[in-house]
N, CA, C and O atoms as a Maestro MAE file, in Angstrom:
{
 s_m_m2io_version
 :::
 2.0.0
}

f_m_ct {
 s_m_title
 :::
 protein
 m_atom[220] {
  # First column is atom index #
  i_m_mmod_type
  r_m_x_coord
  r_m_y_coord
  r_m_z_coord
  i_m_residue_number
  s_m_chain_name
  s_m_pdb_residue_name
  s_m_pdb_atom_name
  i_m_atomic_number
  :::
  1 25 8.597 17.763 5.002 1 A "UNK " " N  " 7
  2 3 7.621 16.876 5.606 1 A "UNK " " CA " 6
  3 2 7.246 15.753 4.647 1 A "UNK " " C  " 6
  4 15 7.055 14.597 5.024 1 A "UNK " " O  " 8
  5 25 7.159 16.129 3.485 2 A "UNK " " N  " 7
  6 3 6.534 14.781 2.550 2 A "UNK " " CA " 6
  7 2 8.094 14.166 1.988 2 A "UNK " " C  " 6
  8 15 7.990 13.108 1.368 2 A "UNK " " O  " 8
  9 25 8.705 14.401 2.053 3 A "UNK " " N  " 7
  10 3 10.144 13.014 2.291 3 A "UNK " " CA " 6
  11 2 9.698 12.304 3.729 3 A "UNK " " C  " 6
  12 15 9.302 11.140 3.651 3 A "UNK " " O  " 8
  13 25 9.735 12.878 4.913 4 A "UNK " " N  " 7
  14 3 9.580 11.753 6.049 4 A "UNK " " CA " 6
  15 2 8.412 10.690 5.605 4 A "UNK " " C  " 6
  16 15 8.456 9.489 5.871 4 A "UNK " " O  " 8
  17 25 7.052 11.538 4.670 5 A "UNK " " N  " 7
  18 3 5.971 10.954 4.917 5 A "UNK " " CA " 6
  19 2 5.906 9.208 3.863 5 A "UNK " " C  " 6
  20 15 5.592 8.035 4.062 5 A "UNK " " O  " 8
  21 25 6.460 10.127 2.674 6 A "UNK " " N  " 7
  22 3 6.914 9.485 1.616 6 A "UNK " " CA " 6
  23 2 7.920 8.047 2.489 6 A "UNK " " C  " 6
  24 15 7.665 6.855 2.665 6 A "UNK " " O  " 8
  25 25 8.603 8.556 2.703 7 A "UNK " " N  " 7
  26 3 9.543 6.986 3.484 7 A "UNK " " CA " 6
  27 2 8.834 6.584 4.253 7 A "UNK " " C  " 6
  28 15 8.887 5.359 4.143 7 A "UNK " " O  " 8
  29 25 8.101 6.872 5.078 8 A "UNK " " N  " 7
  30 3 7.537 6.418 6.161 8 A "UNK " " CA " 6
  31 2 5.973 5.663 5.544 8 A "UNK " " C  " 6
  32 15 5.108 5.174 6.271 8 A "UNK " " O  " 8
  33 25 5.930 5.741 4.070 9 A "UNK " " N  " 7
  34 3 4.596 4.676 3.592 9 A "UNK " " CA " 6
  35 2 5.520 3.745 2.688 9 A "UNK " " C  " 6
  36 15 5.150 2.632 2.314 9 A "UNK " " O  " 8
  37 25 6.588 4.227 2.415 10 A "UNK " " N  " 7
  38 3 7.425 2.963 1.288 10 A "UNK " " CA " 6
  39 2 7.492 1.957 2.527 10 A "UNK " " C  " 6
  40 15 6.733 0.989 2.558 10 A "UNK " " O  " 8
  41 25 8.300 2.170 3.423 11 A "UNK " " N  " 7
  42 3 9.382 1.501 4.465 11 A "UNK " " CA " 6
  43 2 7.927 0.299 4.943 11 A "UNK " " C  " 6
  44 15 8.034 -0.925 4.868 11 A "UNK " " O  " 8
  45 25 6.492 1.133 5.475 12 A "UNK " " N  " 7
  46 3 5.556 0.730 6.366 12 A "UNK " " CA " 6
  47 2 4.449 -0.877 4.847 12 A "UNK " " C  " 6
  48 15 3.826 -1.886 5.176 12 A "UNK " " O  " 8
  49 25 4.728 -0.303 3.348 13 A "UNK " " N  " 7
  50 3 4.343 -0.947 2.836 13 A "UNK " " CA " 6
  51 2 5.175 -2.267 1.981 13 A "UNK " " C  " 6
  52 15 4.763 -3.078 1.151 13 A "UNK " " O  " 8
  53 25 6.420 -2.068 2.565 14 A "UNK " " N  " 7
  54 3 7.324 -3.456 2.207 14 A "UNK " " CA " 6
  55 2 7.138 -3.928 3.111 14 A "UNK " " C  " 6
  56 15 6.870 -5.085 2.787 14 A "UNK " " O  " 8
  57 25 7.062 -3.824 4.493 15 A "UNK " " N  " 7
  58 3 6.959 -4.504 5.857 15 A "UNK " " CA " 6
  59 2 5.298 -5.099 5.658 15 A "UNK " " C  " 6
  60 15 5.173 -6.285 5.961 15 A "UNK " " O  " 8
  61 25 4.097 -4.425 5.207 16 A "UNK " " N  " 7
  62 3 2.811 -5.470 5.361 16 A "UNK " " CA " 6
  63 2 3.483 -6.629 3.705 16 A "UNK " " C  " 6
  64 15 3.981 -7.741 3.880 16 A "UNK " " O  " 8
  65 25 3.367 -6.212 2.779 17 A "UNK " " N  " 7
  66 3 3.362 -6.915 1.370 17 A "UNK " " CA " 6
  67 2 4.538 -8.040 2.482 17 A "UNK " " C  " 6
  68 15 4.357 -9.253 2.381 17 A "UNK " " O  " 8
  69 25 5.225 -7.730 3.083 18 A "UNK " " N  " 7
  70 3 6.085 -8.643 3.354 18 A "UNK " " CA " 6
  71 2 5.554 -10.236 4.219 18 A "UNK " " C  " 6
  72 15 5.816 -11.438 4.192 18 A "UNK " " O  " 8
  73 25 4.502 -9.092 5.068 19 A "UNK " " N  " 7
  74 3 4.003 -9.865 5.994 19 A "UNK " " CA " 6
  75 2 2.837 -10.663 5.403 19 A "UNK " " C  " 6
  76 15 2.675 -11.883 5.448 19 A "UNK " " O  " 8
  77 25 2.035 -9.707 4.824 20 A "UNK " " N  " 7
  78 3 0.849 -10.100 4.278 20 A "UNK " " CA " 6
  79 2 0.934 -10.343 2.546 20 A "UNK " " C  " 6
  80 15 0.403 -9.448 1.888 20 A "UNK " " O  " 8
  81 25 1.641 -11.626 1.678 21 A "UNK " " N  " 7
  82 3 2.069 -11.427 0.712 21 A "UNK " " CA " 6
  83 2 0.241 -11.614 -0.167 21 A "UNK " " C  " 6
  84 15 0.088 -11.823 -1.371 21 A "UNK " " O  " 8
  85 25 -0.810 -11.473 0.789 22 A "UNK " " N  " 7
  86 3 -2.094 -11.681 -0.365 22 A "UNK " " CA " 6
  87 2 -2.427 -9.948 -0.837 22 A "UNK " " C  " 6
  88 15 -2.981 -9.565 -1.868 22 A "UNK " " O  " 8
  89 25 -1.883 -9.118 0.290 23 A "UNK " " N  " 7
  90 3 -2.144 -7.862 -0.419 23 A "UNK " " CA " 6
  91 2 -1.501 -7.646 -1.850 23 A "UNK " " C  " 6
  92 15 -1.681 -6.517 -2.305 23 A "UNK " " O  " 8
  93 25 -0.779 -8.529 -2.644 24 A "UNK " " N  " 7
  94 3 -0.392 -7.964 -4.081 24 A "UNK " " CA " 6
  95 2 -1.693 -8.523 -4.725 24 A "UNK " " C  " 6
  96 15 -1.694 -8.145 -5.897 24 A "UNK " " O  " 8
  97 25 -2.476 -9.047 -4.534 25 A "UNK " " N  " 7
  98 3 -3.491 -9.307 -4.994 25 A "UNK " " CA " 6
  99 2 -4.966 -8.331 -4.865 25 A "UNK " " C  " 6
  100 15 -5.908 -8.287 -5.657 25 A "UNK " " O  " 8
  101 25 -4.823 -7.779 -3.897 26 A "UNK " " N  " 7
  102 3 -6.373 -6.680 -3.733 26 A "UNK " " CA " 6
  103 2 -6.155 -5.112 -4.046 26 A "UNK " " C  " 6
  104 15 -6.992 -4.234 -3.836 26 A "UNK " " O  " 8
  105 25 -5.069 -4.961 -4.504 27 A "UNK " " N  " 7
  106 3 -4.784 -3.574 -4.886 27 A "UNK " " CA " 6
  107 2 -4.439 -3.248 -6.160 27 A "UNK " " C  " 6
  108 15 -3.264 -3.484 -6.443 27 A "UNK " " O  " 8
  109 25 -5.193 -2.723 -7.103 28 A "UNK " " N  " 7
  110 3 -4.460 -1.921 -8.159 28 A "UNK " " CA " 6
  111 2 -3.323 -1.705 -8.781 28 A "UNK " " C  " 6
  112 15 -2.603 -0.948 -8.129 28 A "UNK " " O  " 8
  113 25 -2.915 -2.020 -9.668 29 A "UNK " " N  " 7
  114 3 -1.392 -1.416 -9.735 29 A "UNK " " CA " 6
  115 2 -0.462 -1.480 -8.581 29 A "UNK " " C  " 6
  116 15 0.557 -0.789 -8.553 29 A "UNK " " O  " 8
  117 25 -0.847 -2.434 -7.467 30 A "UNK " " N  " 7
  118 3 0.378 -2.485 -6.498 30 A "UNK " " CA " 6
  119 2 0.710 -1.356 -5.309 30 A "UNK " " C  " 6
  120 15 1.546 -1.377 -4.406 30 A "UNK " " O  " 8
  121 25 -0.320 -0.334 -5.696 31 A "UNK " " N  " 7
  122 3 -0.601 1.063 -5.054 31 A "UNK " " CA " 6
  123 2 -0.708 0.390 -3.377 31 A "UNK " " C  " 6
  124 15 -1.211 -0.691 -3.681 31 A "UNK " " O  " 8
  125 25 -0.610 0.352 -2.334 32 A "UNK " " N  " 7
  126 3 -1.067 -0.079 -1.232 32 A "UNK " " CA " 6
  127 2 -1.613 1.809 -0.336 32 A "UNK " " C  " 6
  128 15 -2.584 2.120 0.354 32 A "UNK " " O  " 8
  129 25 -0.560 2.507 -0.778 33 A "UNK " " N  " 7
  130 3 -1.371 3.796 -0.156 33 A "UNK " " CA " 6
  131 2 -1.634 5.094 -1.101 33 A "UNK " " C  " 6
  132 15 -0.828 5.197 -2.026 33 A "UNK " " O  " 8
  133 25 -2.289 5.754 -1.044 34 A "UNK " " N  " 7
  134 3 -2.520 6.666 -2.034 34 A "UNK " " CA " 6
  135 2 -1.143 7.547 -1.678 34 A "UNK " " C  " 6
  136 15 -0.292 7.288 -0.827 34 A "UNK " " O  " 8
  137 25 -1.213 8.837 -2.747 35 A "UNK " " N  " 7
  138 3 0.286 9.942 -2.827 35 A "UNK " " CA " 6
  139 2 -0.040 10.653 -1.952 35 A "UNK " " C  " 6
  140 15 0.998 11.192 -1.568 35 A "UNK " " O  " 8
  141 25 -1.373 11.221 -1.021 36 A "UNK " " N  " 7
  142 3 -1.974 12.242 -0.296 36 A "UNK " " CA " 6
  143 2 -1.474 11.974 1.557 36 A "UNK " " C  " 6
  144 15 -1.172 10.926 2.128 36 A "UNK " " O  " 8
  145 25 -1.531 12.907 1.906 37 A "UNK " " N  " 7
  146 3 -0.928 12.331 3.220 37 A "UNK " " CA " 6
  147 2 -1.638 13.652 4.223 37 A "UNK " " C  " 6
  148 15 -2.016 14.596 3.530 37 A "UNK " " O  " 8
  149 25 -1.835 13.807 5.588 38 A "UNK " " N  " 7
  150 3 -2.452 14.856 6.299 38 A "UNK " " CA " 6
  151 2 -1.462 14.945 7.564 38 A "UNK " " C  " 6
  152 15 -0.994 13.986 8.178 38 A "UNK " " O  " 8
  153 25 -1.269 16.170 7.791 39 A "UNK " " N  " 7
  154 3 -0.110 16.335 8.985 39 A "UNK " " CA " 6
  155 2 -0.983 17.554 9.891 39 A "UNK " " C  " 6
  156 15 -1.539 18.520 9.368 39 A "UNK " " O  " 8
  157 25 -0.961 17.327 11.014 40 A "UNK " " N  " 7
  158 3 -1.606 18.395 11.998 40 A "UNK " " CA " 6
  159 2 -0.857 18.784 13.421 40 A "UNK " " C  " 6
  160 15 -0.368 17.843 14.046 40 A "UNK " " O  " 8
  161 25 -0.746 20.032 13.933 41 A "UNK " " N  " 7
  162 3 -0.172 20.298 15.185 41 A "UNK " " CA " 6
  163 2 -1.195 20.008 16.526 41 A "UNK " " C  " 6
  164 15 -2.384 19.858 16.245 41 A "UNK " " O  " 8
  165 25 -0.924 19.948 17.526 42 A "UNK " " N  " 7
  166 3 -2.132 19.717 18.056 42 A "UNK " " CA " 6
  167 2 -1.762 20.613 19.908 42 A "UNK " " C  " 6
  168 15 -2.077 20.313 21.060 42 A "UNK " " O  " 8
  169 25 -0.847 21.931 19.191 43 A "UNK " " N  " 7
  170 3 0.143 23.029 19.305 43 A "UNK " " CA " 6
  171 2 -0.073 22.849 21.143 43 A "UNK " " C  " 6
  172 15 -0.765 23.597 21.834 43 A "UNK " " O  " 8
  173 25 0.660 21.757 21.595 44 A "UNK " " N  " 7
  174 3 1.209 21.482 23.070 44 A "UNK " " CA " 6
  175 2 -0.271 21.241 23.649 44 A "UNK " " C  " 6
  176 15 -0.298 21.585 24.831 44 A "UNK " " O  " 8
  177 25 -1.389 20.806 23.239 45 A "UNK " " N  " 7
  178 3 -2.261 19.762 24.160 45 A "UNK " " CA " 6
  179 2 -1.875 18.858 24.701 45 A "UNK " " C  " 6
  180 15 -1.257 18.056 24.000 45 A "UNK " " O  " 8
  181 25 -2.031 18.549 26.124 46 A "UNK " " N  " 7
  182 3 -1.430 17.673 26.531 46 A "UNK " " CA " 6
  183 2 -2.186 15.804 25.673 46 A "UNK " " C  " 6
  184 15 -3.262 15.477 25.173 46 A "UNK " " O  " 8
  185 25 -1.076 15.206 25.900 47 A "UNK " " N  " 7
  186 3 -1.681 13.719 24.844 47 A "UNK " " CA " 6
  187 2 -3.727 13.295 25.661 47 A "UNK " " C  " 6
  188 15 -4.838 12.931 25.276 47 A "UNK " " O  " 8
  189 25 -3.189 13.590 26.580 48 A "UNK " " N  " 7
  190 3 -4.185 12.715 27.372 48 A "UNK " " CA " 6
  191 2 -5.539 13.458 26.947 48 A "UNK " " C  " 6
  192 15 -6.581 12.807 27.029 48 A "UNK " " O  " 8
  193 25 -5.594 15.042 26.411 49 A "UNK " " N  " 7
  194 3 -6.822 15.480 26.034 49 A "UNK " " CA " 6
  195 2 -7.144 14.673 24.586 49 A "UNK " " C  " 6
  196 15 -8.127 13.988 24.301 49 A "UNK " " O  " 8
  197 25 -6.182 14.942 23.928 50 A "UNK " " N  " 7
  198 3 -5.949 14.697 22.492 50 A "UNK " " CA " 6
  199 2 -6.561 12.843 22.580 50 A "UNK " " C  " 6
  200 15 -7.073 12.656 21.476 50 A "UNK " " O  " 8
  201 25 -6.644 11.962 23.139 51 A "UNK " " N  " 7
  202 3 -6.624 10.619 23.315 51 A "UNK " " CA " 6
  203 2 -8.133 10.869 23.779 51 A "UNK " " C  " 6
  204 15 -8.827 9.869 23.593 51 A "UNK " " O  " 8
  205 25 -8.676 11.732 24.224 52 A "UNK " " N  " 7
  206 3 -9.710 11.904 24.913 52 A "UNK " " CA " 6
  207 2 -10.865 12.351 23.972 52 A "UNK " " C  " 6
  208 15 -12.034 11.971 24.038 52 A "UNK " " O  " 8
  209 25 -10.285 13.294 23.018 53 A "UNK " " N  " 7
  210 3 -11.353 13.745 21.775 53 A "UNK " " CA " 6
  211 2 -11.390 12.634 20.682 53 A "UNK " " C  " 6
  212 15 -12.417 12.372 20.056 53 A "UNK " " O  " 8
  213 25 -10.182 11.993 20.494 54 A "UNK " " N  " 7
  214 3 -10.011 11.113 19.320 54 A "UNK " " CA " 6
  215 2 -11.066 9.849 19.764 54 A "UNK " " C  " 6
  216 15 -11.866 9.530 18.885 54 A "UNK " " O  " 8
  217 25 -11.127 9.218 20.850 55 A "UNK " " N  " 7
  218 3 -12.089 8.111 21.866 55 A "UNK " " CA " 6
  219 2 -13.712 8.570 21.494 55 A "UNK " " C  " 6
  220 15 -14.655 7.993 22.034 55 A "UNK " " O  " 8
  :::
 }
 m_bond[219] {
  # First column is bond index #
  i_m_from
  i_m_to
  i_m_order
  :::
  1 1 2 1
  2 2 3 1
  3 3 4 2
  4 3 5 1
  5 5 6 1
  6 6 7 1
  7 7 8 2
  8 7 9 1
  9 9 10 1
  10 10 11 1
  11 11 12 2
  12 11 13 1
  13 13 14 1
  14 14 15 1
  15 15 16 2
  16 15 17 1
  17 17 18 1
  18 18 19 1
  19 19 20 2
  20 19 21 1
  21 21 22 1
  22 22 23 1
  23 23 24 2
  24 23 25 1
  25 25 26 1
  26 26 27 1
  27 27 28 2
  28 27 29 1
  29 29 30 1
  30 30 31 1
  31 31 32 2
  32 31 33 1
  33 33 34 1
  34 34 35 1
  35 35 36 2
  36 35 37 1
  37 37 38 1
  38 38 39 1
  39 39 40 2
  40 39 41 1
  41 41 42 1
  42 42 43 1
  43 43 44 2
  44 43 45 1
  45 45 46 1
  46 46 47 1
  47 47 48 2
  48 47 49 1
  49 49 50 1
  50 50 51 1
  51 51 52 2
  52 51 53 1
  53 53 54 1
  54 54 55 1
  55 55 56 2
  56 55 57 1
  57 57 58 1
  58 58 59 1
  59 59 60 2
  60 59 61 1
  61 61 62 1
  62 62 63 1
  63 63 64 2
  64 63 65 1
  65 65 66 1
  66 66 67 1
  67 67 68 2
  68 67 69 1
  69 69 70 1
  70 70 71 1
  71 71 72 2
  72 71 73 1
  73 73 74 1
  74 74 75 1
  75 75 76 2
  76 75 77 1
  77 77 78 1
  78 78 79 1
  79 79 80 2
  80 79 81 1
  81 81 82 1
  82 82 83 1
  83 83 84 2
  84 83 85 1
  85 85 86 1
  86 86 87 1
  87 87 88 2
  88 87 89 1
  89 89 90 1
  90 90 91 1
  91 91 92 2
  92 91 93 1
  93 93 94 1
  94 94 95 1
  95 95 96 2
  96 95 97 1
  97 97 98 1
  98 98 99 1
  99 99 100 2
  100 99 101 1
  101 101 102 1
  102 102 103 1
  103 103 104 2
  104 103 105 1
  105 105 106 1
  106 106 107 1
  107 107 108 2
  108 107 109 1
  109 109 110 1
  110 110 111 1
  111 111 112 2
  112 111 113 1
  113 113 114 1
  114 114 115 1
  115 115 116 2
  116 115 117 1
  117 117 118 1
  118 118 119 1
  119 119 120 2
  120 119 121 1
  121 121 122 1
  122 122 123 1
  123 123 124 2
  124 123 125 1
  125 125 126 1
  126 126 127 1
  127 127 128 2
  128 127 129 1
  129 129 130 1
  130 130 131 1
  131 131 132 2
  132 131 133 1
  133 133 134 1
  134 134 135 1
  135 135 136 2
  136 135 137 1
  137 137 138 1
  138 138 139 1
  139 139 140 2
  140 139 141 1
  141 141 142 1
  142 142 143 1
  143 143 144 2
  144 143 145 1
  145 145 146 1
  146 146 147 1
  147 147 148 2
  148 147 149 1
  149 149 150 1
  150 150 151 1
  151 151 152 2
  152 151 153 1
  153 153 154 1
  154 154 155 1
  155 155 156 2
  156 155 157 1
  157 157 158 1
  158 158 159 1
  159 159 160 2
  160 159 161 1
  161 161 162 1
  162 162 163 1
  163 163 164 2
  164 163 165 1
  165 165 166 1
  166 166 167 1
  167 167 168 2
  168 167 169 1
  169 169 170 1
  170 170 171 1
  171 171 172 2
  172 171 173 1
  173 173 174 1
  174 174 175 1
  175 175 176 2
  176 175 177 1
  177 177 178 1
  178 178 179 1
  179 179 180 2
  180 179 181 1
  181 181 182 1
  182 182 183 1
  183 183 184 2
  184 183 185 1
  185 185 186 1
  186 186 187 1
  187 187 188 2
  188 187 189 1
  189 189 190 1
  190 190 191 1
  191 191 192 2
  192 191 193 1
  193 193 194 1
  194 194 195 1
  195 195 196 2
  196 195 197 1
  197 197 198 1
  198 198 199 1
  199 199 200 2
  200 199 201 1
  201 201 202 1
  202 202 203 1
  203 203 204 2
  204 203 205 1
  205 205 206 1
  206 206 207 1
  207 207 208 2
  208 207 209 1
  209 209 210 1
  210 210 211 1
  211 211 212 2
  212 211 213 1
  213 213 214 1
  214 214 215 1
  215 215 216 2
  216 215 217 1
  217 217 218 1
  218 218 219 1
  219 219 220 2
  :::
 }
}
């Protein structure tokens, strides 16, 4: 899981720095996301409840 997650913040933070080239300026060390990441099942709720608690 933390390889998908891991690529999936490299890939998502060359695409803003790309878009948005002032973010090399408001971040730290160039960091745009922290190393921590949260993954949850939401074990076959249908979406429409899940869209309904998150609202």
């Amino acid at each position: 899981m933390h390889l998908l997650v891991n690529s999936l913040k490299g890939v998502s933070s060359r695409l803003l720095r790309k878009q948005f080239p002032e973010l090399e300026k408001r971040y730290q060390k160039n960091v745009l996301w922290s190393r921590s990441y949260f993954a949850a099942s939401c074990g076959g709720t249908p979406l429409e409840i899940i869209r309904q608690h998150v609202e």
